[in-house]
ZADO-1210 file (C-alpha; in nm, 4 decimals, padded with zeros to 6 digits):
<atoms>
<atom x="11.6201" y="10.2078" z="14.1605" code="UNK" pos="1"/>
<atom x="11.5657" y="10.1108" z="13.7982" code="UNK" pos="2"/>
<atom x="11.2521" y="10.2666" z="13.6246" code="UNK" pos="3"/>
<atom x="10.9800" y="10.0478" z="13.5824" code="UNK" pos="4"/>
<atom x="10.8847" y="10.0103" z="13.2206" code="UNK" pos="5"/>
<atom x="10.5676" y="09.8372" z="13.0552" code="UNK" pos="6"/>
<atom x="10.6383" y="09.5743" z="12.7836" code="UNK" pos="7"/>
<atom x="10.3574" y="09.5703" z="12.6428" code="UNK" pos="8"/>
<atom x="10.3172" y="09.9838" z="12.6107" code="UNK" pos="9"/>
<atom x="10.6870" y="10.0157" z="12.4817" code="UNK" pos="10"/>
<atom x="10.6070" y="09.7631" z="12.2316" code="UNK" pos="11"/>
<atom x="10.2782" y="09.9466" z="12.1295" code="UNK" pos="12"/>
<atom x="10.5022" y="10.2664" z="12.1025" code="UNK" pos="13"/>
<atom x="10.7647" y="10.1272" z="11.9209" code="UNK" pos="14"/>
<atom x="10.5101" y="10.0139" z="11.6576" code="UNK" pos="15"/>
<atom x="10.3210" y="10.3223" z="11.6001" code="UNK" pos="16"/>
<atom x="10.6444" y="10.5055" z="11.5979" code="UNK" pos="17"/>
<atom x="10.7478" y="10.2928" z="11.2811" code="UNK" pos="18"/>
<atom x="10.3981" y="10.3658" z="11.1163" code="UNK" pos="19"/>
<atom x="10.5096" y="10.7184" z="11.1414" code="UNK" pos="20"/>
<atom x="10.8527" y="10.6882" z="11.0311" code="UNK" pos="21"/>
<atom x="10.7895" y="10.5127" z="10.7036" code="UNK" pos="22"/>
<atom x="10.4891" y="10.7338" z="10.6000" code="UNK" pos="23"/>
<atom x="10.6619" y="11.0482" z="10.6939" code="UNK" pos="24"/>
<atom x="11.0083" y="10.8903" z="10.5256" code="UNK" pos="25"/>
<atom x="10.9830" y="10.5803" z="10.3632" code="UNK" pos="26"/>
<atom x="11.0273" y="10.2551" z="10.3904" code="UNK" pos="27"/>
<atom x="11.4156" y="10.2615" z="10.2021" code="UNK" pos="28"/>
<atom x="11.5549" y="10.5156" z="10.4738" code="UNK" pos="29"/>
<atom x="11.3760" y="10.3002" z="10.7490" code="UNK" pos="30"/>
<atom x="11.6205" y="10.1134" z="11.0174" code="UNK" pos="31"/>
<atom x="11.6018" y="10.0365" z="11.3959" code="UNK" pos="32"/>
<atom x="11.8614" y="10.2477" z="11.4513" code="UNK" pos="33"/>
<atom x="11.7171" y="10.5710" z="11.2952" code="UNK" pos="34"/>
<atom x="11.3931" y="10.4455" z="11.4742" code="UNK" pos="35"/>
<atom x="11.5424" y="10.4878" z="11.7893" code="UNK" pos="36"/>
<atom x="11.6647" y="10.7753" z="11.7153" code="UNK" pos="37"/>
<atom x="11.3388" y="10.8683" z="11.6355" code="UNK" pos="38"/>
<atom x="11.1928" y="10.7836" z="12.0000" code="UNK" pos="39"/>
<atom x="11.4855" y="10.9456" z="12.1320" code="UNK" pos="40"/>
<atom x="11.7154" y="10.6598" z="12.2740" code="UNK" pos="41"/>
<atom x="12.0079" y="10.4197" z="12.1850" code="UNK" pos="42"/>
<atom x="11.9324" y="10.1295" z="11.9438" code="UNK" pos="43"/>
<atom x="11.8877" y="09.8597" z="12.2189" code="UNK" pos="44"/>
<atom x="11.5703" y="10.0813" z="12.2865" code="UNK" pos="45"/>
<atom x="11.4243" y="09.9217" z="11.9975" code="UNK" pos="46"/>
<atom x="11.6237" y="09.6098" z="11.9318" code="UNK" pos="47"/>
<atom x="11.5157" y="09.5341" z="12.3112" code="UNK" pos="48"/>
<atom x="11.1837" y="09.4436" z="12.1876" code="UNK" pos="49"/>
<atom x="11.2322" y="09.3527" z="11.8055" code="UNK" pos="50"/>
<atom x="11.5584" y="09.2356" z="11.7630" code="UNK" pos="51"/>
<atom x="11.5627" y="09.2559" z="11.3498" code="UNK" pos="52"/>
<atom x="11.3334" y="09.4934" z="11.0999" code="UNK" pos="53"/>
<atom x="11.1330" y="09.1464" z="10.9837" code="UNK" pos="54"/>
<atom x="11.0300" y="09.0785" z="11.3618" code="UNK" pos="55"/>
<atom x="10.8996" y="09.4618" z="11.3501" code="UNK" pos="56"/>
<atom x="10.7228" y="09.3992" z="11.0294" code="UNK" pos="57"/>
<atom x="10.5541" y="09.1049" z="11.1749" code="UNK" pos="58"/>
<atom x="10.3951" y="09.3147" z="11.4319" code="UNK" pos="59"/>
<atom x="10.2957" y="09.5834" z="11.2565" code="UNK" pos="60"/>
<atom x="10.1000" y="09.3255" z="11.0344" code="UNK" pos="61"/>
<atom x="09.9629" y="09.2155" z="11.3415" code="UNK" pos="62"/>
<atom x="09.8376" y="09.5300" z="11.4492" code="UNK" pos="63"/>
<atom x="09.6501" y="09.5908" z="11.1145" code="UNK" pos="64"/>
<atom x="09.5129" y="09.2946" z="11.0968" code="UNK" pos="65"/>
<atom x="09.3684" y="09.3013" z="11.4441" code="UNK" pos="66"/>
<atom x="09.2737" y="09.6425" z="11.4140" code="UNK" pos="67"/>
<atom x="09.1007" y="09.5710" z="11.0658" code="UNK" pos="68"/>
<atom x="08.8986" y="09.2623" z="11.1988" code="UNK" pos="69"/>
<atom x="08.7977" y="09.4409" z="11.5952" code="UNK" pos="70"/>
<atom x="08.6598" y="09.7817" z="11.2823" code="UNK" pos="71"/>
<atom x="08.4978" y="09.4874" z="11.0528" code="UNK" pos="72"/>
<atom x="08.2657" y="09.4042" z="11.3347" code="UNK" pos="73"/>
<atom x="08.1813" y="09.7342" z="11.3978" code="UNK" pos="74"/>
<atom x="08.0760" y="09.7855" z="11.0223" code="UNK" pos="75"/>
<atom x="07.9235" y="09.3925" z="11.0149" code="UNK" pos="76"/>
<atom x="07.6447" y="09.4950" z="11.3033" code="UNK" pos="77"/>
<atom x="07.5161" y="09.8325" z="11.1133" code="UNK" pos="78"/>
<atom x="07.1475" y="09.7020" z="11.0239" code="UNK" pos="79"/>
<atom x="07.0779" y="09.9800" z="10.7118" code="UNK" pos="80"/>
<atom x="07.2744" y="09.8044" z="10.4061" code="UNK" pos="81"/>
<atom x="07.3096" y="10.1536" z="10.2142" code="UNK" pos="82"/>
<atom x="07.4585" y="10.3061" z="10.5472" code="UNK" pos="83"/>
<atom x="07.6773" y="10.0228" z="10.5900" code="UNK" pos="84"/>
<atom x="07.8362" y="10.0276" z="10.2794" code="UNK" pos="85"/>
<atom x="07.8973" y="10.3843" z="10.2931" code="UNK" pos="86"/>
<atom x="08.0626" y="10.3331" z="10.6252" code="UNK" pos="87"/>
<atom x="08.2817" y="10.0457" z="10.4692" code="UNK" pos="88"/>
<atom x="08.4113" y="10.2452" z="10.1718" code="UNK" pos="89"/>
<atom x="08.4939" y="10.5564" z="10.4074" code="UNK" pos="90"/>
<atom x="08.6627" y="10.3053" z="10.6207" code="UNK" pos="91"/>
<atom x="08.8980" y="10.2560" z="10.3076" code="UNK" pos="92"/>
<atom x="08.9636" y="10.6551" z="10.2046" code="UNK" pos="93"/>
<atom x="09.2449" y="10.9002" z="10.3520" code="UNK" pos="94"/>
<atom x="09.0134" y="11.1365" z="10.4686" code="UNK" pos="95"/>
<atom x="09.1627" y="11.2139" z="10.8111" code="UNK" pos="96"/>
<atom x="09.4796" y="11.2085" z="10.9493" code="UNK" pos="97"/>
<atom x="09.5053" y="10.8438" z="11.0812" code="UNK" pos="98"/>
<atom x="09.3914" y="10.7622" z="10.7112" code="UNK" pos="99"/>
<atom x="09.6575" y="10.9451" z="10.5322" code="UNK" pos="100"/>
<atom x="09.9272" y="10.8163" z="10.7400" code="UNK" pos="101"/>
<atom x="09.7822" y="10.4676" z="10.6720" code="UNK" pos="102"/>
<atom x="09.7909" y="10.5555" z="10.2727" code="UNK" pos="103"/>
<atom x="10.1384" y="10.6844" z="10.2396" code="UNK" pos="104"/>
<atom x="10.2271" y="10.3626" z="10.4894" code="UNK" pos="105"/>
<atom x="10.1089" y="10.1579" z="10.2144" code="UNK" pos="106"/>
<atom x="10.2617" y="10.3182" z="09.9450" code="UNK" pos="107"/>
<atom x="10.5925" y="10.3444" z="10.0117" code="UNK" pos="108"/>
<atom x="10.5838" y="09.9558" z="10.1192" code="UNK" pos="109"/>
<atom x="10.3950" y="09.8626" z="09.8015" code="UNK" pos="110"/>
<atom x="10.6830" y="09.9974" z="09.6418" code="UNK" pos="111"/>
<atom x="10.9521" y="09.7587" z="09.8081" code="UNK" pos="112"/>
<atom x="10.7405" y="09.4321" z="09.7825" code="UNK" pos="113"/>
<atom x="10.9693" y="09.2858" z="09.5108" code="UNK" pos="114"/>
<atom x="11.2922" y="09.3379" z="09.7596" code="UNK" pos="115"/>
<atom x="11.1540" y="09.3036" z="10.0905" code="UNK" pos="116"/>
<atom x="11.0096" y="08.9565" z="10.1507" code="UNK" pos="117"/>
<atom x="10.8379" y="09.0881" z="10.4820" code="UNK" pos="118"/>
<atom x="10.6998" y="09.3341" z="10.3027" code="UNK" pos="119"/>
<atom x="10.5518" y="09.1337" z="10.0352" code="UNK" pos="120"/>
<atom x="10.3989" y="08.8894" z="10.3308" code="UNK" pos="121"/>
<atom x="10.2418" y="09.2124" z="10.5285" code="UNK" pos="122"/>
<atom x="10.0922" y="09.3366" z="10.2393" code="UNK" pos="123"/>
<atom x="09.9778" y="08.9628" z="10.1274" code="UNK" pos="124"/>
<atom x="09.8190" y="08.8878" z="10.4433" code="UNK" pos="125"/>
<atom x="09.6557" y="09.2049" z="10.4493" code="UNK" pos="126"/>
<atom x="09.4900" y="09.2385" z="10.1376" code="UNK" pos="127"/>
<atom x="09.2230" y="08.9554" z="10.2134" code="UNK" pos="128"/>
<atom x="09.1206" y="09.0758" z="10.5500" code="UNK" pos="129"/>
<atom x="09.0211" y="09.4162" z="10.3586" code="UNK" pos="130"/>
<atom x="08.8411" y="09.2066" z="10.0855" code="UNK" pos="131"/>
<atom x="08.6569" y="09.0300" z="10.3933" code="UNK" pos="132"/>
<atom x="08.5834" y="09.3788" z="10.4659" code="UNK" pos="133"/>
<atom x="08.4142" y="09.5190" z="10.1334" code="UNK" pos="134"/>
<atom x="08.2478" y="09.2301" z="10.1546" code="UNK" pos="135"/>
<atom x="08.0470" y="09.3244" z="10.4564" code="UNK" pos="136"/>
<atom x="07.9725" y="09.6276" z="10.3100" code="UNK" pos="137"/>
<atom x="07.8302" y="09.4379" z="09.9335" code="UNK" pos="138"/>
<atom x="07.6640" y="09.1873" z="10.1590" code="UNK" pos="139"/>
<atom x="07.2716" y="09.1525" z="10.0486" code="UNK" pos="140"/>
<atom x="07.2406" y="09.4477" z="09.7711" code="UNK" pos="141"/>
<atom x="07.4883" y="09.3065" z="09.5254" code="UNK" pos="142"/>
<atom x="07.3651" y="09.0017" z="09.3169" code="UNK" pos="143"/>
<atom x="07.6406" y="08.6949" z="09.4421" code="UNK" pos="144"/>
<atom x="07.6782" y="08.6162" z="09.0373" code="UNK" pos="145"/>
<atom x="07.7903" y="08.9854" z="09.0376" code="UNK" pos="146"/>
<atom x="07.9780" y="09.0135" z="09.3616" code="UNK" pos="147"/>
<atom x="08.3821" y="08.9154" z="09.3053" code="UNK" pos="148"/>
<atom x="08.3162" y="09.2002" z="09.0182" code="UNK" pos="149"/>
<atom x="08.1746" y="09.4232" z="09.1934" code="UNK" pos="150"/>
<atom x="08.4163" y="09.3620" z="09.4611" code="UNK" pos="151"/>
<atom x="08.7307" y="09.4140" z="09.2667" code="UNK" pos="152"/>
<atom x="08.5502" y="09.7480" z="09.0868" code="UNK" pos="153"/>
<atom x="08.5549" y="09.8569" z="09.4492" code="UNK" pos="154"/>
<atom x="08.8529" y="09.7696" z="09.5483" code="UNK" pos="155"/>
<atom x="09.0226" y="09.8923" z="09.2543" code="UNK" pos="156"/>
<atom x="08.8154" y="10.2616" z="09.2976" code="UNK" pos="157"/>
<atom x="08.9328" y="10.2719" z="09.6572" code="UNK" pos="158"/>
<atom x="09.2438" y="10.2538" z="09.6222" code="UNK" pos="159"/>
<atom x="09.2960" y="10.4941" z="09.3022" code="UNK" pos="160"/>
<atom x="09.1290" y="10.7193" z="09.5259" code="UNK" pos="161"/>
<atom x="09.3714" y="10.6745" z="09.8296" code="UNK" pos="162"/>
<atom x="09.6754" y="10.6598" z="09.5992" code="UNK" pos="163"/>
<atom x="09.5412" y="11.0095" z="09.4025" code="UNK" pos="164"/>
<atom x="09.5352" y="11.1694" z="09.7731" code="UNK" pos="165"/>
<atom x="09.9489" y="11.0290" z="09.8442" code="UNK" pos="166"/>
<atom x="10.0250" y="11.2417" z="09.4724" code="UNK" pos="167"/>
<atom x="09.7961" y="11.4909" z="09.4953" code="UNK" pos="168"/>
<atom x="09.6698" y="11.6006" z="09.8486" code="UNK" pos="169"/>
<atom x="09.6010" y="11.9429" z="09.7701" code="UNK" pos="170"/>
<atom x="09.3657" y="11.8193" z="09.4983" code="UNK" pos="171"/>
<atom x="09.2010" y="11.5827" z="09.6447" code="UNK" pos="172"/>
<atom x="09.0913" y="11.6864" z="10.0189" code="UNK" pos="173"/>
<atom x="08.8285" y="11.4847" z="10.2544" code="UNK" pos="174"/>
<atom x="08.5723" y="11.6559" z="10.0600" code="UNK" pos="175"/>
<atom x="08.6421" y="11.5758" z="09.6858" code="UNK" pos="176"/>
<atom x="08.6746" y="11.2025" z="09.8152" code="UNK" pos="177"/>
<atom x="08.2988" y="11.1595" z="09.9712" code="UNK" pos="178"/>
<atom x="08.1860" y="11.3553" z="09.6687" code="UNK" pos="179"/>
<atom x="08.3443" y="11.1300" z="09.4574" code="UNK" pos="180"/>
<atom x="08.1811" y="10.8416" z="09.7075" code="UNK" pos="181"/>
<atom x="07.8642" y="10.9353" z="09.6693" code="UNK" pos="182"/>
<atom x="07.8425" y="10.9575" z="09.2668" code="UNK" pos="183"/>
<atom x="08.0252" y="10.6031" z="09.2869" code="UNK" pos="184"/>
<atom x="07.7651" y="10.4129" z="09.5126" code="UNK" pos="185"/>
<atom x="07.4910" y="10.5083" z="09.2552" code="UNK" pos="186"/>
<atom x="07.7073" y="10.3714" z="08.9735" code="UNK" pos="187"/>
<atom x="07.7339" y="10.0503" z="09.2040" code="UNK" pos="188"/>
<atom x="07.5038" y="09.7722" z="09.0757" code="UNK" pos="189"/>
<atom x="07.2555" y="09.7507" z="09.3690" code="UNK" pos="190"/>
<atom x="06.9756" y="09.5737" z="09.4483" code="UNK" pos="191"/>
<atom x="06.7741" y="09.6674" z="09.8033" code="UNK" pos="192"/>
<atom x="06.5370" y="09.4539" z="09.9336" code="UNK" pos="193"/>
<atom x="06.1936" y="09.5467" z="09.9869" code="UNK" pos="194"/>
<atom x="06.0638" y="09.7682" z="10.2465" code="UNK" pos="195"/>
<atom x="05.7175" y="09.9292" z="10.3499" code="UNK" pos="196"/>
<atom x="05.6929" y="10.3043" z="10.2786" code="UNK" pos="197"/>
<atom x="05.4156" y="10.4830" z="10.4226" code="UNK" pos="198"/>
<atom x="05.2460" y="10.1992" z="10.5260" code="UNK" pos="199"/>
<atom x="05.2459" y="10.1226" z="10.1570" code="UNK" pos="200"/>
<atom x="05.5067" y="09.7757" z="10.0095" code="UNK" pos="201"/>
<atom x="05.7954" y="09.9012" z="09.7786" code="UNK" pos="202"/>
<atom x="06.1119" y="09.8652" z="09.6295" code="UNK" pos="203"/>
<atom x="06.3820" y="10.0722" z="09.7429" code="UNK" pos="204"/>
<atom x="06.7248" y="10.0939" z="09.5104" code="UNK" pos="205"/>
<atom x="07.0017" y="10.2307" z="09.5011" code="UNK" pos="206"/>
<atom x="07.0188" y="10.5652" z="09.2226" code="UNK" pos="207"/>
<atom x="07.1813" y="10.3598" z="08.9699" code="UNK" pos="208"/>
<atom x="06.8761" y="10.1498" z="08.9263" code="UNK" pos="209"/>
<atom x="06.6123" y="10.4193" z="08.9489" code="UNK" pos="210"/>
<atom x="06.7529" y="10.7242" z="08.8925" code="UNK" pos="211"/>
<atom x="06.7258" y="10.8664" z="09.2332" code="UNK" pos="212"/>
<atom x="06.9737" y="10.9376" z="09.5091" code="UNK" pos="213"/>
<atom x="07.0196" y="10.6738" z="09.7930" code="UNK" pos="214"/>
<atom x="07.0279" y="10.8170" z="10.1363" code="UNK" pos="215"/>
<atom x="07.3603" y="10.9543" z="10.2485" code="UNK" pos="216"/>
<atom x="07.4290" y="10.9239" z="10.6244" code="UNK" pos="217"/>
<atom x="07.6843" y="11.0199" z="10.8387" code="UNK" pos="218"/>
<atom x="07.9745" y="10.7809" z="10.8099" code="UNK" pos="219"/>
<atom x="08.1600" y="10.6487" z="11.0480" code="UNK" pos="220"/>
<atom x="08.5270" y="10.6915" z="11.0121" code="UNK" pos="221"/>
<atom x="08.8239" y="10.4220" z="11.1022" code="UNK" pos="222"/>
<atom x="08.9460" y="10.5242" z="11.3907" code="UNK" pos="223"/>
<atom x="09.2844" y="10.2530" z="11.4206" code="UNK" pos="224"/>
<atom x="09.5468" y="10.1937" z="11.1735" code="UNK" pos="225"/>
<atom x="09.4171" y="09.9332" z="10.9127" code="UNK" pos="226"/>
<atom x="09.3809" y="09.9196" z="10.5527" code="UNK" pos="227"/>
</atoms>
């Protein structure tokens, strides 16, 4: 009797098994043969399923961006705006191993965007969803004259920092990164709204307004593949 195999889990398998053979090899030594080789079967184990590289592509997009947008709404309902934006920009640093694979995913793709018109679609489609993201995270302390700066400062920051980790991960570990973090959101141009402190009306800023540190809680960390 034939073996009964799920679809839709061979599928999910297949994809996460690509994510893991371009970060760990790159993109230019990446082909559905060596991926099957990879899982341990024939070629037809993958071509099954995704008949060409572009259809695989295409579904690894698909994954990110789904993955991205379900971790979005997580970040959209914390309440505290200081909290959530520390949670977003975490969200967007290599600081455990589902986050490093993601980086050095990115990477070597970035690097084939000129030659590899699926590539330069993923990465197109992908980069707005994560500006939808840092959004979430700006949303009510940064001025909206000030925000497509502010965004692209971030953006820009974030991923220096990720691609600083892909060179040099020795150098710059989990820690370095939310140390650098935290001196970053004070350089951020933010603007709290008010809030009552013992019992008393005040204003409460972020450090780069009034010299003191914001409040620095425990960040949540992405916990799918999306960047």
């Amino acid at each position: 009797m034939p073996r009964y195999v799920d679809a839709d889990q061979r599928r999910s398998d297949i994809i996460e098994a690509a994510g893991d053979a371009i970060s760990q090899e790159g993109y230019a030594r990446f082909t559905l043969r060596s991926l099957a080789r990879r899982m341990g079967g024939s070629s037809t184990l993958v071509t099954h399923y995704f008949p060409t590289k572009d259809e695989l592509m295409v579904a690894l997009t698909g994954r990110v961006l789904a993955e991205s947008r379900d971790r979005a709404r997580e970040l959209e309902a914390i309440e505290d705006p200081m909290e959530r934006l520390r949670n977003v920009l975490v969200w967007f640093l290599p600081v455990d191993d589902e986050g490093m694979r993601q980086e050095r995913v990115r990477v070597a793709l970035a690097s084939h965007r000129d030659s590899e018109p699926s590539v330069a679609v993923l990465l197109d489609q992908i980069d707005p969803v994560m500006r939808d993201v840092l959004k979430i995270g700006l949303r009510g302390i940064v001025a909206p004259t000030h925000l497509d700066a502010t965004l692209d400062v971030v953006r820009a920051w974030a991923s220096g920092v990720a691609l600083l980790f892909v060179e040099h991960p020795q150098v710059w570990t989990a820690e370095r990164q939310m140390a650098t973090l935290d001196e970053f959101i004070e350089m951020l141009p933010l603007h709290l709204a008010p809030v009552e402190r013992d019992g008393e009306p005040g204003r409460r800023r972020s450090g780069s307004t009034d010299g003191s540190r914001p409040g620095r809680p425990q960040a949540q960390r992405r916990t799918s593949a999306a960047r």
